[in-house]
NUTOR-660302 format. One record per residue: x, y negated, z of N, C-alpha, C in turn. Coordinates in steps of 0.001 Angstrom, whole numbers, plus 524288, in hexadecimal, padded with zeros to 5 digits. Atoms other than C-alpha are relative to their C-alpha. Example, Ala and Ser with C-alpha at 12.3 -4.5 7.8 and 13.67 -1.06 7.14 Angstrom:
 n_east n_north  n_up ca_east ca_north ca_up c_east c_north  c_up
  8037A   804A6 80000   8300C    81194 81E78  80384   7FB50 80000
  7FCCC   804A6 7FFC4   83566    80424 81BE4  7FCFE   7FBBE 802DA
END
This chain:
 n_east n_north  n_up ca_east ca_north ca_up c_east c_north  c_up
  7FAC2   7FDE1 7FEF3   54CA2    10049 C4340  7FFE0   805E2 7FF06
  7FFE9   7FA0C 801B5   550B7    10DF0 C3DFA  8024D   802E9 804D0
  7FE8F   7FB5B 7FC7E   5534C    11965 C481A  80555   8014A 7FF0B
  7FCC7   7FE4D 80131   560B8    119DC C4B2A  80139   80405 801F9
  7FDEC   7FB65 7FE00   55FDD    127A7 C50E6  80073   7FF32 806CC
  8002A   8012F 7F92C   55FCE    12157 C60BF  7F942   80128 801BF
  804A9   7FE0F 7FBE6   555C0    124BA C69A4  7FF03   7F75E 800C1
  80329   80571 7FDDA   54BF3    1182C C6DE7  80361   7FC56 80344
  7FD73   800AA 7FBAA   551C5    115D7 C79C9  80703   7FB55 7FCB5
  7FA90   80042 803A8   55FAC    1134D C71E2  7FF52   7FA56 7FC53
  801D6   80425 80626   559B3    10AB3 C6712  7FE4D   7F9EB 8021F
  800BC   80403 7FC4B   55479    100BB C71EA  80476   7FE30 80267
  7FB31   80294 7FBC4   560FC    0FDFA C7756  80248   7FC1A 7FDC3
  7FEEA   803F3 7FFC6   566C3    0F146 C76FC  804FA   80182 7FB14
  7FA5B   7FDED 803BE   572AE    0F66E C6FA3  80023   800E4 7F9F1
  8000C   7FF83 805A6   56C1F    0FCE4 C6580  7FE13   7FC9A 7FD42
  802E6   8047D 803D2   56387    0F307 C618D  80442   7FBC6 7FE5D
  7FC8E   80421 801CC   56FA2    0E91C C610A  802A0   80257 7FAE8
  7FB90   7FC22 804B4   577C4    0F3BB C5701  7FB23   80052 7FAC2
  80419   7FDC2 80557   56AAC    0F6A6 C4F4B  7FEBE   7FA2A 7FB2A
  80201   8058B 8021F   5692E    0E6E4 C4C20  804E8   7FFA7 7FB65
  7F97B   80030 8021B   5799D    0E94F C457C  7FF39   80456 7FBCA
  7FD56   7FAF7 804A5   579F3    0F71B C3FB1  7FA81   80219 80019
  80481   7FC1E 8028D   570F4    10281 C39A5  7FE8C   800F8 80593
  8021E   7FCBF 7FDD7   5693F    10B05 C4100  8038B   80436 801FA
  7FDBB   7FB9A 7FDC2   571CB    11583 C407B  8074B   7FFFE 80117
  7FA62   80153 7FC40   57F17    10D92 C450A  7FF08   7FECC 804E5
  80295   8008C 7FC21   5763A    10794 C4E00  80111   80323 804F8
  7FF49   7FD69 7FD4B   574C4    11437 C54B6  80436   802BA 800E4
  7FB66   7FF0D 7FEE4   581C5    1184C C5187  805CD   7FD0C 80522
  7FC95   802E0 7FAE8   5893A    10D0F C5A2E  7FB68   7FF4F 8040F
  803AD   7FFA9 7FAA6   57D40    10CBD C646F  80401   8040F 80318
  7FE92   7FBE2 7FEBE   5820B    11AE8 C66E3  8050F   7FFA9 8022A
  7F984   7FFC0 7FDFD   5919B    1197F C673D  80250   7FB1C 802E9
  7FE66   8056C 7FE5F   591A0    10BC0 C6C79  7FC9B   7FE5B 805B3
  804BD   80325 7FB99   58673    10A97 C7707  7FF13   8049B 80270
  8030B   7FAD5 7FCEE   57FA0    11854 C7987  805EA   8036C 80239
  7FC22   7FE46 8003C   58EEE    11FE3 C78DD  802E2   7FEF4 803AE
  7FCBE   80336 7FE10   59658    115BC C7DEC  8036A   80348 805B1
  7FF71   7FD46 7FACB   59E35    11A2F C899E  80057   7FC9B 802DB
  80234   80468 7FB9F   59D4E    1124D C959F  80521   80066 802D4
  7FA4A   7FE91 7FC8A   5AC7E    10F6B C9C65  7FDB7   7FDEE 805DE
  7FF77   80295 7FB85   5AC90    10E4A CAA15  8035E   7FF15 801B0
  7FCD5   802DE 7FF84   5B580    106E7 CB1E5  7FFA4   7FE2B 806C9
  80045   7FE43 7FA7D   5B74C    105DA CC1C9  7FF83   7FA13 7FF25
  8004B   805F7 7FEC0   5B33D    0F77B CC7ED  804A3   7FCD3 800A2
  7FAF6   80334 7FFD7   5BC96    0EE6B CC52C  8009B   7FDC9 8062E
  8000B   801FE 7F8BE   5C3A6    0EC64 CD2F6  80070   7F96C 801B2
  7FFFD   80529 7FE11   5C3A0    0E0D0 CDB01  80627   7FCEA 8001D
  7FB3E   8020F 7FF58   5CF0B    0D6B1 CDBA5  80367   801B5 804FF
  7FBDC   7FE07 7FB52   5D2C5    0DBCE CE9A1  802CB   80574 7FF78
  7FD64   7FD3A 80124   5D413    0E6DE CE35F  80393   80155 7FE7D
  7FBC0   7FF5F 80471   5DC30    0E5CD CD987  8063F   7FCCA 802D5
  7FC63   80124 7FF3A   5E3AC    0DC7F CE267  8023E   80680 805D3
  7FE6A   7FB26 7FE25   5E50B    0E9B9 CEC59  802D9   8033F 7FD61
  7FC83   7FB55 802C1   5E8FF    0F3F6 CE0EE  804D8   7FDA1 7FF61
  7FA7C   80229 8016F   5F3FA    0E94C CDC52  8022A   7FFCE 806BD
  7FBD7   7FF80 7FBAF   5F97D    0E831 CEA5F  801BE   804FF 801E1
  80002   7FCAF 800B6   5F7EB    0F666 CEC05  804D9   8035E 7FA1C
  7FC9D   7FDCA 7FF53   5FF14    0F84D CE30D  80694   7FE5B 7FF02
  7FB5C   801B4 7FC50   60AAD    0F001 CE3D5  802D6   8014A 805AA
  7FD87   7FE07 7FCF7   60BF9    0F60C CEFFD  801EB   8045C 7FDF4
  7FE5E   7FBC0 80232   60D12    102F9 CE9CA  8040D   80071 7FCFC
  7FA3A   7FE6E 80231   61784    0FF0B CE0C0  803CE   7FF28 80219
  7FAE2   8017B 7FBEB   61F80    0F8BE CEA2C  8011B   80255 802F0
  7FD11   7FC85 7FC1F   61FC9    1033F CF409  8017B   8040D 7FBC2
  7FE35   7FC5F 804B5   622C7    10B8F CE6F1  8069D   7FEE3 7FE9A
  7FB53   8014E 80189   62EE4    10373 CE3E8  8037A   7FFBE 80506
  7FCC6   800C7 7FA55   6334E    102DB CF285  7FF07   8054D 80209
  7FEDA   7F983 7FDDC   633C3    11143 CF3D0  80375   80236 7FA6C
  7FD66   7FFB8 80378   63A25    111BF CE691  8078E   7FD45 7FFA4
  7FC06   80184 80030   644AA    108AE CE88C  80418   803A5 80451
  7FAF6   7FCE2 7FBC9   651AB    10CBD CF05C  802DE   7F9FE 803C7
  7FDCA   80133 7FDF7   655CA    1069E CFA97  80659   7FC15 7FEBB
  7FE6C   802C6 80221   65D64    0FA40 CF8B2  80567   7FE8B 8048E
  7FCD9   80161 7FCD5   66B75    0F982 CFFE1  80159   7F898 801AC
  7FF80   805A3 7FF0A   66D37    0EBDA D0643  8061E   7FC9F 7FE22
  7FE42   801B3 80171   674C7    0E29C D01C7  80446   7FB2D 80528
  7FAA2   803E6 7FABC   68263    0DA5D D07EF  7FB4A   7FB7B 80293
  8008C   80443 7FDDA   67A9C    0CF51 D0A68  7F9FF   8020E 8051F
  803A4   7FC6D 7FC5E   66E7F    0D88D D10C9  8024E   80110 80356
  7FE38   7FD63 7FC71   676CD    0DED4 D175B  80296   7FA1A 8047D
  7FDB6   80319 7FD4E   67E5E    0D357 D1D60  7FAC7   7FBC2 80332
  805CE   80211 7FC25   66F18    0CC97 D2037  7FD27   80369 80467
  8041D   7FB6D 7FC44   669B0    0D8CD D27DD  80444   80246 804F6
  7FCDE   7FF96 7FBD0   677FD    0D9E6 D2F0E  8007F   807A6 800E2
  7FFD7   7FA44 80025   676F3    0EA1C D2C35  8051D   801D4 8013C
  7FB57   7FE09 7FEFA   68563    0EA82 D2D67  80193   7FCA7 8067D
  7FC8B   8025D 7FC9F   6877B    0E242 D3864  80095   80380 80614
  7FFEC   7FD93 7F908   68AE5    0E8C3 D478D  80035   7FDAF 80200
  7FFCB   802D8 7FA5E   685F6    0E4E8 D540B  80271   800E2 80358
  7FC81   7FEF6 7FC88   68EBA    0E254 D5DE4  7FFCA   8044F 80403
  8007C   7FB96 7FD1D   688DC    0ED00 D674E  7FF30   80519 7FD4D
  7FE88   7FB62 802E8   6899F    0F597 D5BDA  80767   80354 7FE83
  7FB33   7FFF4 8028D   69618    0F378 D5A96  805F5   80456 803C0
  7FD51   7FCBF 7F911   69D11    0FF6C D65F6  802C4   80591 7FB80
  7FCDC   7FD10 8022F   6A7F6    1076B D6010  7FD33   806D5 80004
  80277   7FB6B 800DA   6A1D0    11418 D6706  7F9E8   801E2 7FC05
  803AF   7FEE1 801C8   69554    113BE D6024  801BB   80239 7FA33
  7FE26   7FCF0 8059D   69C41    115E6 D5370  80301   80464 7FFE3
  7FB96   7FA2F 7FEDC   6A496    1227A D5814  7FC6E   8038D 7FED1
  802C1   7FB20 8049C   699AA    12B37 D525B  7FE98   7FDA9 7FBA3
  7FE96   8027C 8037B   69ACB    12285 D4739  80390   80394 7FB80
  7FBA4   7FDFE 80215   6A82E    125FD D45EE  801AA   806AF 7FF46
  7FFBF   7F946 800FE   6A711    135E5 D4869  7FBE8   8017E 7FBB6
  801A8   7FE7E 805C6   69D56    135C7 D3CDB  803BD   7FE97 7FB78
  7FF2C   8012B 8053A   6A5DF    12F0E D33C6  80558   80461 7FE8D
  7FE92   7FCC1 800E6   6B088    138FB D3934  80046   8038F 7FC6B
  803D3   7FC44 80484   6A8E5    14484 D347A  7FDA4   7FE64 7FA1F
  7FE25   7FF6B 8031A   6A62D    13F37 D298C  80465   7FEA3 7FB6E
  7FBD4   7FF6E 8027F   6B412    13BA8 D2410  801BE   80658 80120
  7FF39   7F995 7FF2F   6B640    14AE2 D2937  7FED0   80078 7F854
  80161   7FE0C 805BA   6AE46    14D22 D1C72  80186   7FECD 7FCE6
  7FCE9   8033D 8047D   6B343    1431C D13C2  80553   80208 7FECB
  7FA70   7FDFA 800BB   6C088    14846 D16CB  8013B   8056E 7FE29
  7FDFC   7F937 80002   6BD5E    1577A D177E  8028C   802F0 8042B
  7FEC3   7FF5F 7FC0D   6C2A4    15705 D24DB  7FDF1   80370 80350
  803D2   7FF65 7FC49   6B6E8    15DDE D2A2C  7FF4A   80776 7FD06
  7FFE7   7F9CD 802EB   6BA9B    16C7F D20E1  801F8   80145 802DA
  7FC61   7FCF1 7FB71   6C2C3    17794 D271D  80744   7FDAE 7FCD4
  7F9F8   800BF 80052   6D202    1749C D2721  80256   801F8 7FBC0
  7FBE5   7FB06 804DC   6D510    17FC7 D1BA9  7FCF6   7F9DA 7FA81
  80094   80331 80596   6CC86    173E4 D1240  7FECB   7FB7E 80093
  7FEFE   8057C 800B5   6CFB7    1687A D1691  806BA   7FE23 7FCF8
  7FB2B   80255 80233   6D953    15FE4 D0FC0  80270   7FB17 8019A
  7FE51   80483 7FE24   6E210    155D9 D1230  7FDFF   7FB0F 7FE08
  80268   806C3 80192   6DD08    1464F D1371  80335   7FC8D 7FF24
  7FADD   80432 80209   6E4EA    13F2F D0B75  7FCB5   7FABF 7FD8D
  800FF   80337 80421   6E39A    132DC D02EA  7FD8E   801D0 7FC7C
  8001B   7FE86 80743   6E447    137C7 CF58B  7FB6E   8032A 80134
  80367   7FCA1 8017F   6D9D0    1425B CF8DB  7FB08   7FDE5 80414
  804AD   802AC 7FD2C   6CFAE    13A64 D0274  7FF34   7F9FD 80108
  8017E   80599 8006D   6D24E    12D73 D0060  7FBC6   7FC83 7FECE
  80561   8038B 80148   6C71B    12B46 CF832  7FB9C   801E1 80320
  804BD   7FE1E 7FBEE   6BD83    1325D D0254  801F9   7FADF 8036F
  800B3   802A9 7FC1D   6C1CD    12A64 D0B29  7FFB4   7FA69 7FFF6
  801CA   80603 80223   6C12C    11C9A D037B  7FAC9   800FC 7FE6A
  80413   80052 7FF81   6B45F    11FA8 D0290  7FBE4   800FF 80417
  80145   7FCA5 7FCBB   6B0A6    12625 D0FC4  7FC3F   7FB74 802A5
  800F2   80362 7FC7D   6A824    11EB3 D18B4  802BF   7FFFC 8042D
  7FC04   80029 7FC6D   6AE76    118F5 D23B7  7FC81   7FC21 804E5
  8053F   80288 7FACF   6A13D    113FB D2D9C  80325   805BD 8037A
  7FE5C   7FA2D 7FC80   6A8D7    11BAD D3A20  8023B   801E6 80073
  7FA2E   7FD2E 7FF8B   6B598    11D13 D35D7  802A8   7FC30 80558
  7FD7A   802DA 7FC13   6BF3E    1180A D411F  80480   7FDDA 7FB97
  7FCAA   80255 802D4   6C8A1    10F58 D39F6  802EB   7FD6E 8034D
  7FDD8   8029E 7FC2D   6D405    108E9 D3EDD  803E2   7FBBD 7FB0F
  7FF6F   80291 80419   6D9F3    0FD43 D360A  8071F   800D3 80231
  7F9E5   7FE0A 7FECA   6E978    10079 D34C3  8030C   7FC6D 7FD0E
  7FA9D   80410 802A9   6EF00    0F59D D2B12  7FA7F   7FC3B 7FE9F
  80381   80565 7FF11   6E870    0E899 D29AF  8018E   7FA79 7FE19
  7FF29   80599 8003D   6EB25    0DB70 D2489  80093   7FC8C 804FA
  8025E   8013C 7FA2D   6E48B    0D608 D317A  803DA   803AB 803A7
  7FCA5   7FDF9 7FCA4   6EEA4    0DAB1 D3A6F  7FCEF   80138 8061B
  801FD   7FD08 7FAB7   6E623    0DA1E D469D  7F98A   804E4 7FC9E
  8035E   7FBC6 802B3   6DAB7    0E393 D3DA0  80474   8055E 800D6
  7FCB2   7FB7C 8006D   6E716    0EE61 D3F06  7FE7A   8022E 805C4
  7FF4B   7FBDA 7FA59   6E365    0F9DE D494B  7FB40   7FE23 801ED
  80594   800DE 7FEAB   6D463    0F56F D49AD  7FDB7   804D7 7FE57
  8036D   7FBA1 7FEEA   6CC83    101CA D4C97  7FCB9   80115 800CA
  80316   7FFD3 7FD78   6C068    10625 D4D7A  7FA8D   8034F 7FAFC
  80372   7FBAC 80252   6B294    10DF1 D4749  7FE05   7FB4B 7F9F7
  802F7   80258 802ED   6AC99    10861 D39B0  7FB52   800E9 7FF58
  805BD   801AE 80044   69FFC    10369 D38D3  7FE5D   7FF71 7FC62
  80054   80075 8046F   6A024    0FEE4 D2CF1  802E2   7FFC4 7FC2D
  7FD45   7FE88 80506   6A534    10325 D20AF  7FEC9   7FD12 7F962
  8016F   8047F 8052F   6A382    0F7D6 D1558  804F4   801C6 7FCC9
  7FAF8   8005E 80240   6AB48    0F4C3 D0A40  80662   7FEF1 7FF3F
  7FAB0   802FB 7FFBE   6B641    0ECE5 D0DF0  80088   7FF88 804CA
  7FD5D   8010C 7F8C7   6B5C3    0EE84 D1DA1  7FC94   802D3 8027C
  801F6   7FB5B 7FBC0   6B531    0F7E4 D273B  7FDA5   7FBB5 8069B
  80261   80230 7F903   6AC23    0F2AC D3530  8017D   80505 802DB
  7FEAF   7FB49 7FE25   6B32D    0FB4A D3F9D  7FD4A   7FE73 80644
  80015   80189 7FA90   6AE70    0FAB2 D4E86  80426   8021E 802F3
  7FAF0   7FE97 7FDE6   6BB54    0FBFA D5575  7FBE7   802FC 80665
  7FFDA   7FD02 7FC5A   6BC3E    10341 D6466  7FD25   7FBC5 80461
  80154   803F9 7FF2A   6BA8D    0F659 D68FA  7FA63   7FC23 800A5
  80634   8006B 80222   6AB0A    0F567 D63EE  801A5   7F9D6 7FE27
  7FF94   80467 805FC   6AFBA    0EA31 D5AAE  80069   80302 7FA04
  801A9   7FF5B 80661   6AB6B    0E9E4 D4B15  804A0   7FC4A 7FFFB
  7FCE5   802D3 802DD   6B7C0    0E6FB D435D  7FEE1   80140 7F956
  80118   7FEA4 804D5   6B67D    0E584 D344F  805AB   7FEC9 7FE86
  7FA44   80027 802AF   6C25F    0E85D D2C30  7FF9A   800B1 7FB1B
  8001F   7FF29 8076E   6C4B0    0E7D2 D1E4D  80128   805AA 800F8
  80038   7FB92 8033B   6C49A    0F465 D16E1  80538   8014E 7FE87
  7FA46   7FE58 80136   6D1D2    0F0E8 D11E8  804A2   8001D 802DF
  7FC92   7FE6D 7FC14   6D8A9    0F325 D1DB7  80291   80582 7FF33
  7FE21   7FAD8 7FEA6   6E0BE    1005A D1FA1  7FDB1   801CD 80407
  8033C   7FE69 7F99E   6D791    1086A D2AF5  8030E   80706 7FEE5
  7FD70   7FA0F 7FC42   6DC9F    1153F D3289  7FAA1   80304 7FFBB
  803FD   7FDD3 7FE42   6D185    11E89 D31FD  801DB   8068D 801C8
  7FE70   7FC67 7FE40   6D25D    12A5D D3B16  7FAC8   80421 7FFDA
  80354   7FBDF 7FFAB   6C9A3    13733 D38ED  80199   803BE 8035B
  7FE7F   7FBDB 7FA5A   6CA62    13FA1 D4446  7FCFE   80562 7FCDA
  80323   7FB89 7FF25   6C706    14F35 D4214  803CD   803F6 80352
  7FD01   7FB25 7FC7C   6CBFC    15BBA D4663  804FD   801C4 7FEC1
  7F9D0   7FFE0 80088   6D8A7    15D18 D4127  8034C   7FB0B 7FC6A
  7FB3F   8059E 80396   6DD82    150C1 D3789  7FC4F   7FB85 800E8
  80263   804BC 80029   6DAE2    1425F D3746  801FF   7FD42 7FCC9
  7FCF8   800BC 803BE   6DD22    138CA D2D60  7FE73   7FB35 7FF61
END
């Protein structure tokens, strides 16, 4: 065998002798060199165990799910939720006219604002229709005192009392009486705002 330029040591190795039986001498030592002696060596961490792997996956399914449940927004309930969980309904010992009279002096104050009622006298203006109508078809009305003044229902005429609830199509009022009456919406109601010099 001709000297391919390797040291002893080199020439004995299992490797070269397999390459030297194929190619020259001096490819021989050429792929010994870039293929065996060169080579780089990857390392690679111990492949983990199955409990592992079943840990990181639950890990992190938790992680995305408390990701998406701090992401989402808050989901308003729905008629039929609402009517299963009873959120609107009042208990009869809830049900005491005085308890809602600071109710009704918040909703006061704020129709004050809604109206403008609550400026000095030189800039307030008059509360008409044409110029507060639409404030006030939109105003909330949890606290207004209402009093029903024309009616289909003839005994519903001259029923009085605080609202509780303010829906689409019917006012819940607790009269003086500590009775819950519900009235349609499309009734005619009296509403009285008390301040310091006009009411309306």
């Amino acid at each position: 065998m001709a000297s391919s330029g390797l040291p002893a040591s080199a020439q004995s190795h299992m490797a070269h002798q397999l390459l030297s039986r194929a190619h020259s001498p001096d490819t021989t030592a050429k792929l010994f060199t870039e293929r065996v002696k060169n080579r780089p060596l990857f390392l690679r961490p111990t492949s983990p165990t199955p409990e592992d792997n079943r840990a990181r996956r639950r890990l992190h399914r938790l992680r995305k799910k408390e990701y998406f449940l701090r992401k989402q927004k808050p989901q308003p309930f729905s008629a039929r939720e609402k009517r299963k969980t009873g959120i609107h309904k009042l208990r009869k010992e809830e049900i005491k006219y005085d308890v809602f009279k600071g109710l009704h002096k918040m909703w006061v104050n704020y129709m004050h604002g809604v109206l403008g009622l609550n400026q000095d006298k030189k800039n307030q203006g008059k509360v008409t229709a044409l110029s507060h109508g639409p404030m006030l078809a939109s105003a909330d009305f949890h606290g207004a005192e209402l009093e029903v003044v024309r009616s289909r229902c003839v005994s519903r005429v001259g029923v009085k009392g605080i609202v509780v609830r303010d829906s689409k199509f019917s006012f819940v009022i607790v009269t003086e009486k500590n009775e819950s009456k519900s009235n349609d919406s499309k009734r005619t109601y009296s509403v009285q705002v008390s301040g310091p010099s006009r009411s309306t």
